[in-house]
C-alpha positions as CSV (number, residue, x, y, z in Angstrom):
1,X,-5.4,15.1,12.5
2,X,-3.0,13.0,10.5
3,X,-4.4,13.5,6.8
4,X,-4.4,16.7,4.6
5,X,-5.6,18.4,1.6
6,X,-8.8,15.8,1.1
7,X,-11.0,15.7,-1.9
8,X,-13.4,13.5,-3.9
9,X,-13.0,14.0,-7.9
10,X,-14.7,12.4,-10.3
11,X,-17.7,11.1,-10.9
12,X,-19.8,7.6,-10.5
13,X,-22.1,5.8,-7.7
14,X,-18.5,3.7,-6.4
15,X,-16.0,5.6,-4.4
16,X,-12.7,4.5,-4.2
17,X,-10.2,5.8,-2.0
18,X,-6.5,6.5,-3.0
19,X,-4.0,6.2,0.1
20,X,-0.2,6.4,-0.5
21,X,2.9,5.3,1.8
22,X,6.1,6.2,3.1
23,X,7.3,9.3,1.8
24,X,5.0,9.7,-1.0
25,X,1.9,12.3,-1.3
26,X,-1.6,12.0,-3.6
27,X,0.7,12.7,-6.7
28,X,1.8,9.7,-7.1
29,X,-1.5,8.5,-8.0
30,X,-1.7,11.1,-11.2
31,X,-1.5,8.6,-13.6
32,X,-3.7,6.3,-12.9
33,X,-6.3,9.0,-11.7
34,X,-8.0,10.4,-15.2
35,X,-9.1,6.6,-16.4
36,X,-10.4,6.0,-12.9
37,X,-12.6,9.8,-12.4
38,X,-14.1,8.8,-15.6
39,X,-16.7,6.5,-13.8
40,X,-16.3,6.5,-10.2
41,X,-15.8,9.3,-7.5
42,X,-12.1,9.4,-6.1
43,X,-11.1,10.0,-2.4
44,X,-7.4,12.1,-2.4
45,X,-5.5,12.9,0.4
46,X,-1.9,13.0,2.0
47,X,-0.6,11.8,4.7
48,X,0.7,14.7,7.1
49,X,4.3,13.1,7.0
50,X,4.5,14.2,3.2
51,X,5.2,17.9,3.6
52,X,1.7,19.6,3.3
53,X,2.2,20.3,6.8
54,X,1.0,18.7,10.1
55,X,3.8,16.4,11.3
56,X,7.5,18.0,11.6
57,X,6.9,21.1,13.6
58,X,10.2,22.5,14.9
59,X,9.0,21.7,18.6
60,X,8.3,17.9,18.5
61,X,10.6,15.6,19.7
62,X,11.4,12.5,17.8
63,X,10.2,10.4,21.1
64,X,7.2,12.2,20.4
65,X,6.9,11.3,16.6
66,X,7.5,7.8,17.7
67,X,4.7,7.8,19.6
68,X,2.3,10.0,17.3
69,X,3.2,7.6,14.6
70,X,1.7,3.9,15.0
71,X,-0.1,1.6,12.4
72,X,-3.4,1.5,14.9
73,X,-3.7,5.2,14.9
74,X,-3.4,5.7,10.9
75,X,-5.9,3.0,10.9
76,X,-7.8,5.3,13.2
77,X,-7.5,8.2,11.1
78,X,-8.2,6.6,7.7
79,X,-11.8,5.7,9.5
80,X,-11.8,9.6,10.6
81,X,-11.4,10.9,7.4
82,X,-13.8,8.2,5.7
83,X,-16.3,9.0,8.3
84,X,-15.9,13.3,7.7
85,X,-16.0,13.0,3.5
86,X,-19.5,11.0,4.6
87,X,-17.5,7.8,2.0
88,X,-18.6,3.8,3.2
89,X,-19.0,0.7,1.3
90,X,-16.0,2.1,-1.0
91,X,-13.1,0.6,-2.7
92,X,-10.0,1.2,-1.0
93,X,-6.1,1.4,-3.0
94,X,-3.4,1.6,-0.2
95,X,0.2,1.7,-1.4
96,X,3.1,0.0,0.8
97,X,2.4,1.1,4.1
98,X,-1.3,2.2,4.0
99,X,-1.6,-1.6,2.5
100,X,-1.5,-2.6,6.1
101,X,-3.4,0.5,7.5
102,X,-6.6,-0.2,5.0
103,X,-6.0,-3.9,6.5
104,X,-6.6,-2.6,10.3
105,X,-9.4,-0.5,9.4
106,X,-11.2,-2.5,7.6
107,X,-11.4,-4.5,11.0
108,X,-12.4,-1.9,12.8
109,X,-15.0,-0.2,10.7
110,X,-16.1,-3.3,8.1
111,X,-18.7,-1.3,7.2
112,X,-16.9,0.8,5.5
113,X,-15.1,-1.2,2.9
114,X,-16.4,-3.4,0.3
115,X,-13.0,-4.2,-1.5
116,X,-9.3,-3.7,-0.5
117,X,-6.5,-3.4,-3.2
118,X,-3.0,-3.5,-1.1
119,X,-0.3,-2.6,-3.7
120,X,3.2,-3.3,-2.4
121,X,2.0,-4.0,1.1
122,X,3.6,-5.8,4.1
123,X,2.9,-6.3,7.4
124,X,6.7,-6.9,8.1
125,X,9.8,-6.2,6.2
126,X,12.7,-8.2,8.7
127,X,13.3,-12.1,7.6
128,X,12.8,-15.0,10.3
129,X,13.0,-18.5,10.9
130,X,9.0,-18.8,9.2
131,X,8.7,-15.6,7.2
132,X,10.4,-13.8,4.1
133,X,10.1,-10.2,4.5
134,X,13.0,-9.4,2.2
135,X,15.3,-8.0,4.6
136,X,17.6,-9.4,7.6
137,X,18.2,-7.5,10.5
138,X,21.3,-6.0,10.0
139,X,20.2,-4.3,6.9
140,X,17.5,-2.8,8.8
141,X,19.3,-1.6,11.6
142,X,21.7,-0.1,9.3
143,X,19.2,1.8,6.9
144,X,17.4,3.4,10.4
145,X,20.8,4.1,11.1
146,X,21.3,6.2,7.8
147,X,18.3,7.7,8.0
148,X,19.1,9.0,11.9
149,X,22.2,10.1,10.7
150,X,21.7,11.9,7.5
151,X,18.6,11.2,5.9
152,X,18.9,13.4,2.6
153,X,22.2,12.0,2.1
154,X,20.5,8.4,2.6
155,X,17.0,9.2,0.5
156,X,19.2,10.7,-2.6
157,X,20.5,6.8,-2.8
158,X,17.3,4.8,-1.8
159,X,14.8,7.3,-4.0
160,X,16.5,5.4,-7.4
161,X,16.1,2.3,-6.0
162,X,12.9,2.2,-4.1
163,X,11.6,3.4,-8.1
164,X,13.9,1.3,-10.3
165,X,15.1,4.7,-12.2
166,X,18.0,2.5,-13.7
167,X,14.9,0.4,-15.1
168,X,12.4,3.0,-16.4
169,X,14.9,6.4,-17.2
170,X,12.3,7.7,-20.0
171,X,9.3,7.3,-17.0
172,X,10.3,10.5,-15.1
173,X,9.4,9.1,-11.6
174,X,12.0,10.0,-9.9
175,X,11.9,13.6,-10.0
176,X,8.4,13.2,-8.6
177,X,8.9,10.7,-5.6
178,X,12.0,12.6,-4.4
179,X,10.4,15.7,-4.0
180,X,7.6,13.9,-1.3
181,X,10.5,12.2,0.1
182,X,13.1,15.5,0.5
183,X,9.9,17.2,2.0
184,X,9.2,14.6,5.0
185,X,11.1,16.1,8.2
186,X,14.1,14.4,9.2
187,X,12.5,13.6,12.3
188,X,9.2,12.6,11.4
189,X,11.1,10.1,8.5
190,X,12.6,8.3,11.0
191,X,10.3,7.6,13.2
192,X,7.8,6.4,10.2
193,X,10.5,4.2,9.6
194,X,10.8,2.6,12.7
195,X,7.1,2.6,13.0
196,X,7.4,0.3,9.6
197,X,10.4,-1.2,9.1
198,X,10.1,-2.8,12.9
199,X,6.4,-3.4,12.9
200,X,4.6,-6.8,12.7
201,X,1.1,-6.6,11.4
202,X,0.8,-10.3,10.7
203,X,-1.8,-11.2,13.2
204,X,-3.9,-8.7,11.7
205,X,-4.5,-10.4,9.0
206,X,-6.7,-13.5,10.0
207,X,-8.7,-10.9,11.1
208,X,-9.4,-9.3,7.9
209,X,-13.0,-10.2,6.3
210,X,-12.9,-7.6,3.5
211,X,-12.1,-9.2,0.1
212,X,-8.6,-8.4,-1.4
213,X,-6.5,-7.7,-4.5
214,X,-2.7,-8.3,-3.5
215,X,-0.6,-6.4,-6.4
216,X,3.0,-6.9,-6.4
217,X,6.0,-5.8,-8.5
218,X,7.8,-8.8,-9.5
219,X,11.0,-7.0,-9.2
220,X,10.1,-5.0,-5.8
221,X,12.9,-5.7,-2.9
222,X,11.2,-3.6,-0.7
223,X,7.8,-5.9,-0.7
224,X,8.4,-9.2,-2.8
225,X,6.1,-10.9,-4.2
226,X,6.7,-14.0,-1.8
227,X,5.4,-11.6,0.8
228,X,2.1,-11.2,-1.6
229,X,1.5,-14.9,-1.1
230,X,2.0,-15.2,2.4
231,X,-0.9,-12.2,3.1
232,X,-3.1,-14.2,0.6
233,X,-2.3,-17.3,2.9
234,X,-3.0,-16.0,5.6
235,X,-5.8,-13.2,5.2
236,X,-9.2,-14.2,6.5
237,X,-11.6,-13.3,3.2
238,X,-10.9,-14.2,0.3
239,X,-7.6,-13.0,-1.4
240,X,-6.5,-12.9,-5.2
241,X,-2.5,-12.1,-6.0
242,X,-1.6,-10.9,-9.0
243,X,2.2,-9.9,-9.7
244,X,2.8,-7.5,-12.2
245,X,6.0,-7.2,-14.1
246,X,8.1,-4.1,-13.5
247,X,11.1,-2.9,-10.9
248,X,10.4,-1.5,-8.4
249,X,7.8,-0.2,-5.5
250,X,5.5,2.1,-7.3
251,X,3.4,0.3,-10.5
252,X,1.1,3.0,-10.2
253,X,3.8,5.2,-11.8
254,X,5.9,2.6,-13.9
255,X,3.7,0.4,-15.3
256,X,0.3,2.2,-14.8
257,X,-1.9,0.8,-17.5
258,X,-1.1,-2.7,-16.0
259,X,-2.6,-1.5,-12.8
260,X,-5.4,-0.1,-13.8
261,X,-6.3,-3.2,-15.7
262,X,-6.1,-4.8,-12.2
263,X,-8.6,-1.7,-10.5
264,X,-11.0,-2.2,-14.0
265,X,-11.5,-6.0,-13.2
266,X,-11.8,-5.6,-9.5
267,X,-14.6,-2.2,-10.0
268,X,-16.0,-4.0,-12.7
269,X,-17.0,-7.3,-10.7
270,X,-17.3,-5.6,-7.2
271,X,-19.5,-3.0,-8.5
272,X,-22.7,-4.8,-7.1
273,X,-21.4,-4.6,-3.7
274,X,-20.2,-8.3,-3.6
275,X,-16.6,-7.4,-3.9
276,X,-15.5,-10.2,-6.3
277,X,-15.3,-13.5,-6.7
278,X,-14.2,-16.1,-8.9
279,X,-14.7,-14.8,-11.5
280,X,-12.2,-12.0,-10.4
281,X,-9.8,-13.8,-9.5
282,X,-10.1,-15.8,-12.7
283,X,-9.4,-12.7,-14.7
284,X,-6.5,-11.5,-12.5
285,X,-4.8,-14.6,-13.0
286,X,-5.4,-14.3,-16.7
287,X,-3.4,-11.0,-16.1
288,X,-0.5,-12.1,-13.9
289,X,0.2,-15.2,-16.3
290,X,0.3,-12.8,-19.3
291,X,2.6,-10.0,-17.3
292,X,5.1,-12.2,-15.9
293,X,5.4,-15.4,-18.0
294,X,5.6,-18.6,-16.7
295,X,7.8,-18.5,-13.4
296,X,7.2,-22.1,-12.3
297,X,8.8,-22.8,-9.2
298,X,9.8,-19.2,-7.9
299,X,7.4,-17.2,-5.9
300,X,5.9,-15.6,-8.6
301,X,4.4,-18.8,-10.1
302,X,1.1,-19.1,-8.3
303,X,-1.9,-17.6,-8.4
304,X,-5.1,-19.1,-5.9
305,X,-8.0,-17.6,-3.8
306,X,-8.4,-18.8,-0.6
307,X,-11.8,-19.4,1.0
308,X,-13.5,-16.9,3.5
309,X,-13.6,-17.9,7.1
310,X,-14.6,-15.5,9.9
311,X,-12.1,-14.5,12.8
312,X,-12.8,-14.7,16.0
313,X,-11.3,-11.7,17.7
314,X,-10.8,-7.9,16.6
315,X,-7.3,-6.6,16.5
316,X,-6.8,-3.5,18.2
């Protein structure tokens, strides 16, 4: 079992389920999660990576970690854990790397899923001749090499950054996200990080026939928003962007209210089970205009739902 410490909060006849990424834990949904109990029950859980045990023990090998971690089996598990809180048809926020793993369940178990909002997400990080991930290979190779090396030496630099602490010094973020990311095992760190930092998930995405919220930083180096606009491309159902503006990898913790105005629009239309629309999207670009100016001609500058077609095949 890959997920911890589960529990539904809150209140409501929608469910949504709160998922968090790489070297985060359920606390980094905190503020954002007493506006959204008020009407709707909450799914909470953590990842066994983020130090509430599971993952790590002293007798694994890293070749085993490598192997235990995979996008198909968190995909797996999210279903699992869905399936034992006896939670379908539910609204689903997955942060960076449980973007992608709300995006393979969903084609798995449809059923299950009425909405997905992918904060941050990517289904690959390493630049090529067709895609911007943000990062070129070298930079990768070197950042797994830190993190094999001496990962507390390497998180005590990337934890400021990944958060944009030079950005928001009053928010009191850092202190938080550090102490999910000083509790992953070294081991277990770096084999997530291969596990994401080397994946491709982009065929997954024709596949995907739940409607989606793509929510992007405009200031994120880890998932830019011209990544945001290549998932709404290329993501089978329809697929709204909206890019909020703040630094950084975690809105949910920097500019929460902005969020949350996102999650009120998308509950607030998909609450008959239809999952949005038009006049979702509508709104949300109302939103993304108003956060980040006018940006005409960068990435950020367009907003557009794309129409729903059906794929043919189910990824694996």
């Amino acid at each position: 079992m890959m997920y911890l410490n589960a529990r539904i909060v809150g209140c409501g006849e929608r469910t949504l389920v709160l998922a968090h990424g790489y070297g985060g834990s359920q606390a980094i949904w905190d503020k954002v999660l007493p506006h959204l109990t008020q009407t709707n029950k909450v799914l909470l859980f953590d990842w066994d990576f983020s130090g509430g045990g599971g993952g790590g023990a002293d007798d694994a090998a890293e070749d085993d970690e490598e192997q235990r971690y995979t996008f198909a089996r968190f995909a797996d598990e999210l279903v699992a854990l869905m399936d034992e809180m006896e939670v379908s048809r539910a609204v689903y926020v997955g942060h960076s790397m449980s973007g992608m793993v709300g995006c393979i369940a969903s084609v798995k178990r449809p059923d299950l899923f009425t909405h997905l909002v992918l904060v941050g997400a990517s289904p690959r990080y390493i630049n090529s001749e067709d895609y911007e991930g943000g990062f070129d290979q070298p930079d990768i190779d070197e950042l797994l090499a830190s993190i094999s090396s001496d990962f507390h030496s390497w998180a005590k630099g990337f934890v400021p950054l990944i958060v944009g602490a030079a950005d928001y010094p009053s928010a009191a973020v850092e202190p938080l996200v550090a102490r999910s990311f000083f509790a992953m095992d070294p081991r277990v760190a770096h084999a997530l990080a291969n596990m994401i930092f080397l994946g491709d998930q982009r065929e997954v995405l024709d596949c995907v026939a739940v409607p989606c919220t793509l929510v992007h930083a405009s200031h994120d180096f880890a998932a830019p928003p011209c990544v945001g606009r290549y998932m709404q491309r290329h993501i089978a159902a329809a697929a709204t962007m909206v890019t909020i503006d703040s630094v950084g990898h975690f809105p949910q913790l920097v500019a929460p209210d902005e969020l949350l105005r996102i999650l009120d629009l998308v509950l607030g239309n998909g609450s008959n089970g239809a999952g949005g629309g038009e006049e979702e999207a509508e709104a949300a670009a109302d939103i993304a205009v108003e956060e980040r100016g006018t940006n005409e001609g960068s990435c950020l500058a367009d907003v557009e739902v794309k129409g729903q077609h059906r794929c043919g095949h189910v990824g694996s």
